[in-house]
C-alpha positions as CSV (number, residue, x, y, z in Angstrom):
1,X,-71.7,-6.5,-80.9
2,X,-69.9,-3.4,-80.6
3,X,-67.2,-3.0,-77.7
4,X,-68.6,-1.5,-74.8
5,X,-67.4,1.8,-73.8
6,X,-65.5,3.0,-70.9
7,X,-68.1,4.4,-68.7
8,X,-69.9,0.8,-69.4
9,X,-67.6,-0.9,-67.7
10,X,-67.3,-0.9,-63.7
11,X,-63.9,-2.2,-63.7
12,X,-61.8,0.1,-66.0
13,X,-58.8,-1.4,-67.9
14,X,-55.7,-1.6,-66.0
15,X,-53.2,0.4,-66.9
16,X,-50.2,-1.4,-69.6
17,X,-47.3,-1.5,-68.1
18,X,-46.3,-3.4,-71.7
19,X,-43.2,-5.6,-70.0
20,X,-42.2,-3.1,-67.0
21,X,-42.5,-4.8,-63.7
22,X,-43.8,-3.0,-60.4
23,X,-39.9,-3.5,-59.0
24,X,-38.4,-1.7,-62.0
25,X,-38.4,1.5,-60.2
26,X,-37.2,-0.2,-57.1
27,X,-33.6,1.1,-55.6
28,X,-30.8,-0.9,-57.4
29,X,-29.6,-2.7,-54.2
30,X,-33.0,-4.0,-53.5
31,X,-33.2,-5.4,-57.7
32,X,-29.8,-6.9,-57.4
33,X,-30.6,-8.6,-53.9
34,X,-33.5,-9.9,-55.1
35,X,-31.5,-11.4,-58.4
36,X,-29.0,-12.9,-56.3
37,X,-31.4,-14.6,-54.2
38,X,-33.5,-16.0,-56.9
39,X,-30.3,-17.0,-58.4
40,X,-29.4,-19.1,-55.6
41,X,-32.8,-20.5,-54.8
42,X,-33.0,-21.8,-58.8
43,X,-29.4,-23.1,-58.0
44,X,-30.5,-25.2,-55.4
45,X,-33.5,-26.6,-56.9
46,X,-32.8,-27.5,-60.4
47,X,-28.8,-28.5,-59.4
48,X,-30.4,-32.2,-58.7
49,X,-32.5,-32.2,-61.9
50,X,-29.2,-31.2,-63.7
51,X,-27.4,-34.1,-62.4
52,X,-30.1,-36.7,-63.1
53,X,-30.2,-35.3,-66.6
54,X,-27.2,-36.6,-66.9
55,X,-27.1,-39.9,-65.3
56,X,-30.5,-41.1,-67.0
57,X,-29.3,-39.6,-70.4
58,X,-27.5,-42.5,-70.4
59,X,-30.0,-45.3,-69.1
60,X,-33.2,-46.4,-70.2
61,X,-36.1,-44.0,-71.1
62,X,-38.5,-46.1,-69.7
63,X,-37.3,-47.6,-66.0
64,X,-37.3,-46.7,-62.6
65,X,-34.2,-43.6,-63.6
66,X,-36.4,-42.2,-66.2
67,X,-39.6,-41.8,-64.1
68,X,-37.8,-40.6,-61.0
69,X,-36.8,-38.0,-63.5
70,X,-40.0,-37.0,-64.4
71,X,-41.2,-36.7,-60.8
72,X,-37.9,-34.3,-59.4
73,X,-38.5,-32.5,-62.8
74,X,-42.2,-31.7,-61.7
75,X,-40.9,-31.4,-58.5
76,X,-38.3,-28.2,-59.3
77,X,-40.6,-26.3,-61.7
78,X,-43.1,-26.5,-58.4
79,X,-40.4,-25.7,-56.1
80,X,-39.0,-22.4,-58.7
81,X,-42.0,-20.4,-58.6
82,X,-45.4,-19.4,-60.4
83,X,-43.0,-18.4,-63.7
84,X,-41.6,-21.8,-63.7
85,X,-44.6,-23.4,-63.0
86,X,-46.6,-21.4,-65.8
87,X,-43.5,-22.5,-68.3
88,X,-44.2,-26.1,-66.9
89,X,-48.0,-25.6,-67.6
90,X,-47.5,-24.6,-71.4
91,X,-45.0,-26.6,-72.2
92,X,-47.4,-29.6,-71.2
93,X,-49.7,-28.5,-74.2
94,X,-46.9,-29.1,-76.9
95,X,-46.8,-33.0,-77.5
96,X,-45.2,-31.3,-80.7
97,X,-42.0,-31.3,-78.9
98,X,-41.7,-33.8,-76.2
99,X,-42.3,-37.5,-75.0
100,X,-45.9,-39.0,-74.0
101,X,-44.5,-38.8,-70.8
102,X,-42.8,-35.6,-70.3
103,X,-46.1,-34.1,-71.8
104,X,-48.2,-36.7,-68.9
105,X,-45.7,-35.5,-66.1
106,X,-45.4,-31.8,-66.5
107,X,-49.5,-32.1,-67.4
108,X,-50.1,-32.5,-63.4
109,X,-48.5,-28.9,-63.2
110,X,-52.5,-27.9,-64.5
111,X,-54.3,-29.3,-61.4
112,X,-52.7,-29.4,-58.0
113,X,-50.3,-26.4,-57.6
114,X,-48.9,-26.4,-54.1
115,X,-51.1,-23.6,-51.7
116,X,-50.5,-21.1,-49.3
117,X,-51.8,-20.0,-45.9
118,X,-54.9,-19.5,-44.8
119,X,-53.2,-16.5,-42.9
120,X,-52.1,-14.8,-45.8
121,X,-55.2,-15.3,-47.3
122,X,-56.9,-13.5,-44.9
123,X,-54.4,-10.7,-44.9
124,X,-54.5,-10.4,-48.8
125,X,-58.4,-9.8,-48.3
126,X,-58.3,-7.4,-45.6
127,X,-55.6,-5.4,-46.7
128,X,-57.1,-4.9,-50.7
129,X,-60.7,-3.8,-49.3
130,X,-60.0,-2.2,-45.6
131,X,-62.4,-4.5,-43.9
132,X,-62.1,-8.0,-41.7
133,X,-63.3,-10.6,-43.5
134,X,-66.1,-11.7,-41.4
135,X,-67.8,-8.0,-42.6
136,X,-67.2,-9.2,-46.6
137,X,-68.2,-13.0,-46.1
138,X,-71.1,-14.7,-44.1
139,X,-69.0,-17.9,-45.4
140,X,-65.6,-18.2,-45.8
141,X,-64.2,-22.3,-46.2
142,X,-61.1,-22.2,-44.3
143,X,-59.4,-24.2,-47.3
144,X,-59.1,-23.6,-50.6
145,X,-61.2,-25.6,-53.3
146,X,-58.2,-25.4,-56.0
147,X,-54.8,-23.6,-56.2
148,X,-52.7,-22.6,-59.2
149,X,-49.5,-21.3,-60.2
150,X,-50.6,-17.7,-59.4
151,X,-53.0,-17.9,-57.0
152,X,-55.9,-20.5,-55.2
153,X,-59.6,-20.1,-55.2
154,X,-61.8,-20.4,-52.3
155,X,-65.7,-21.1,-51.8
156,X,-67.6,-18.4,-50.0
157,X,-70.7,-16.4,-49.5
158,X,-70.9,-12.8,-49.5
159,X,-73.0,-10.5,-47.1
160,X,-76.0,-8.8,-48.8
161,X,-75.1,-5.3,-48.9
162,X,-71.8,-6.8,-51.3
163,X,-74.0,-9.0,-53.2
164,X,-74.8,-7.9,-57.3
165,X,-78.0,-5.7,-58.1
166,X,-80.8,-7.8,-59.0
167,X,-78.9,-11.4,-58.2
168,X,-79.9,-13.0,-55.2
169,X,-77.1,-15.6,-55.2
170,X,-74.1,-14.2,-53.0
171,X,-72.3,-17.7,-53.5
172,X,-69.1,-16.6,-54.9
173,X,-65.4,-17.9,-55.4
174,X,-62.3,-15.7,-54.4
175,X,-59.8,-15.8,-55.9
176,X,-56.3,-15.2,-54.0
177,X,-52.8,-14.8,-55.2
178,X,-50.1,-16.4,-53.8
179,X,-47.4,-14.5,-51.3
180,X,-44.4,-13.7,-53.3
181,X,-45.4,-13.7,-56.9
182,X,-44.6,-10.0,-57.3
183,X,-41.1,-10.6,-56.3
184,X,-40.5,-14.3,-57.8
185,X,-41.8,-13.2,-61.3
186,X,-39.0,-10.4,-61.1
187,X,-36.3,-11.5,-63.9
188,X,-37.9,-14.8,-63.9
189,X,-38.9,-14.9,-67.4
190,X,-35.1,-13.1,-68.3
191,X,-33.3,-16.5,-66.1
192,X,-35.6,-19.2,-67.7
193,X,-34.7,-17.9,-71.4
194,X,-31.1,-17.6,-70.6
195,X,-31.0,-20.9,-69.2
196,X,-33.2,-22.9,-71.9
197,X,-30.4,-20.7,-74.0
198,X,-27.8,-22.6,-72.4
199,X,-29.0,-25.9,-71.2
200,X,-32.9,-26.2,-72.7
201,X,-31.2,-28.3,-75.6
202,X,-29.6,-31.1,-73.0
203,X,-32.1,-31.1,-70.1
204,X,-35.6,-30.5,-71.9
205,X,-34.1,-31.4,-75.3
206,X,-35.8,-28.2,-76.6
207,X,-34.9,-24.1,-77.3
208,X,-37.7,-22.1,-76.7
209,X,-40.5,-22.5,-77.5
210,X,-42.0,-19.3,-77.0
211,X,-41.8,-15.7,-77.7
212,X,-39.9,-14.3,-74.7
213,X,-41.4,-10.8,-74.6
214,X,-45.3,-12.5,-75.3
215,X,-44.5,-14.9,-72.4
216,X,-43.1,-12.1,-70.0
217,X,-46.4,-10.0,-71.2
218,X,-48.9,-12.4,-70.7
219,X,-47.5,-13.7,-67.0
220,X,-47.7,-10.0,-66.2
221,X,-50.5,-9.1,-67.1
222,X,-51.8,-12.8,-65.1
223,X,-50.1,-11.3,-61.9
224,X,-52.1,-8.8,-61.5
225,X,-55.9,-10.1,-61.0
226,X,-57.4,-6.4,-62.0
227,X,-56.6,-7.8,-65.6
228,X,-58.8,-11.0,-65.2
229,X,-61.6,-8.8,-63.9
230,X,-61.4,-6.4,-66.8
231,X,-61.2,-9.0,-69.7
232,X,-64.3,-11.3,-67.5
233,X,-66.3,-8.1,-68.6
234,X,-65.5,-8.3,-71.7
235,X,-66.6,-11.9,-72.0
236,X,-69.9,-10.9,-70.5
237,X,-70.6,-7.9,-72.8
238,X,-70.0,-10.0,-76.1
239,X,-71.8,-13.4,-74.8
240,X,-74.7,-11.7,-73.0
241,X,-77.3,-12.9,-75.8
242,X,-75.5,-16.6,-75.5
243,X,-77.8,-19.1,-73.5
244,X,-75.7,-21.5,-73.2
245,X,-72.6,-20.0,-72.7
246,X,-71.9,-18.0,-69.5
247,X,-69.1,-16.4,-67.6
248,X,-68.6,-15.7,-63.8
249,X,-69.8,-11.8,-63.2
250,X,-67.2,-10.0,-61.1
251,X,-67.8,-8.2,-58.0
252,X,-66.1,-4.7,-58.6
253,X,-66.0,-3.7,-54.7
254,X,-64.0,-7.0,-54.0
255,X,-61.5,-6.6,-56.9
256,X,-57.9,-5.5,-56.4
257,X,-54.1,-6.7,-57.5
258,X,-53.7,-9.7,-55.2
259,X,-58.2,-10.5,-55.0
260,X,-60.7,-11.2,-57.4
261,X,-64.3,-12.2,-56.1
262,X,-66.8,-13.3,-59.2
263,X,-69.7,-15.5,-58.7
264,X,-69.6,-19.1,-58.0
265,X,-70.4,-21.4,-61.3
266,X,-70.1,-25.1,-61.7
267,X,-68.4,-26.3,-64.8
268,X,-66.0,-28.9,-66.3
269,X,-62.5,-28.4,-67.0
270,X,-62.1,-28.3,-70.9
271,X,-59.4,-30.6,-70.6
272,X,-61.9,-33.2,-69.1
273,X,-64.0,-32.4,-71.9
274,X,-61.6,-34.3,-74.0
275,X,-61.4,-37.5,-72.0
276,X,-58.6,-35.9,-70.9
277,X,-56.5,-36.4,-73.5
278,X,-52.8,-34.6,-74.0
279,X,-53.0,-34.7,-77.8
């Protein structure tokens, strides 16, 4: 099928920023204040992963040391922030270059990623659309039915006048990104390679295993949700003949940066689809 053209698509393509980040063109004291406080936070959280590197480099790799390891190192990449976390998440799908169980442990990183408020939440949707949310939603679940490294999802129904031409199902799930993945993602991906530069060899017993500029790219372009909506388009222009296969459709009045509203499918995670194996 050929690729649709621009005036076929609601949702245009976003703009690339290739690997420029929204707070390049902040002032210099703002960058450097929020470099030093990263900096410190990281400190803090990995300093006790550090340490028990050490101490259970020389015990057993399969006692009580070794899988209080694994738990604090799931723990910090949780703690660090949606880059981390998304690090974390890949690295899981490279039994190539870890343990069974470092590959088990960092695998939980793919399920359960800690959640934010229901506040914010409801500021994120009011502020991207300039409406209260009881004048999008006739349903909104007060908590959310999943959360990820970059944002949670929600179960809700949309009022008519929002809902798709010619689909009479206004289920939907909105999607939410988390409060402070803007600024947390800034230099991120430049501190992780420095430090896998200096330390990846002794604490994850690995370099990198990734293309830094691909990885910084790609968690970008995951930031912002316009991106998702564009390339879910996509999906739907080249599968609509499929009958078997099928994509959520996105609602292009409840799109933005930090929202993305699509309709509500039930599914199984492909991992599951395995038997939920790591291999």
């Amino acid at each position: 099928r050929a690729p649709p053209s621009a005036e076929q698509l609601e949702i245009p393509k976003p703009p690339s920023r290739e690997n420029k980040h929204p707070l390049d063109n902040a002032p210099v004291l703002k960058k450097w204040f929020v470099i030093l406080k990263r900096v410190t936070f990281l400190t803090l959280i990995f300093t006790p992963l550090a340490v028990l590197t050490v101490i259970q480099s020389f015990g057993s790799k399969d006692g009580w040391l070794r899988g209080l390891y694994l738990r604090i190192l799931v723990r910090a990449l949780e703690l660090a922030g949606c880059s981390f976390m998304k690090f974390g998440q890949w690295l899981s799908m490279r039994p190539d270059l870890f343990p069974g169980d470092v590959i088990e442990a960092l695998g939980q990183l793919r399920n359960d990623a800690p959640s934010h408020s229901f506040a914010h939440t409801k500021e994120a949707i009011e502020t991207s659309f300039g409406r209260s949310m009881e004048e999008i939603f006739e349903e909104f679940a007060a908590l959310p039915i999943a959360s990820g490294s970059i944002a949670q999802v929600y179960r809700a129904v949309v009022r008519a006048e929002y809902a798709l031409p010619g689909n009479d199902n206004r289920v939907v799930a909105v999607k939410v990104r988390h409060p402070h993945v803007v600024e947390e993602t800034y230099y991120d991906t430049r501190l992780l390679f420095d430090f896998l530069d200096t330390c990846g060899q002794a604490m994850l017993q690995t370099s990198q295993p990734f293309d830094k500029d691909a990885f910084n790219l790609a968690l970008r372009r995951q930031v912002d949700l316009k991106w998702e909506a564009y390339n879910l388009q996509l999906f739907n222009w080249n599968f609509q003949d499929e009958k078997i296969i099928k994509f959520p459709k996105v609602f292009p009045k409840l799109v933005s940066e930090s929202v993305l509203t699509e309709t509500w499918i039930d599914g199984t995670i492909v991992h599951d689809l395995f038997g939920g194996s790591d291999s």
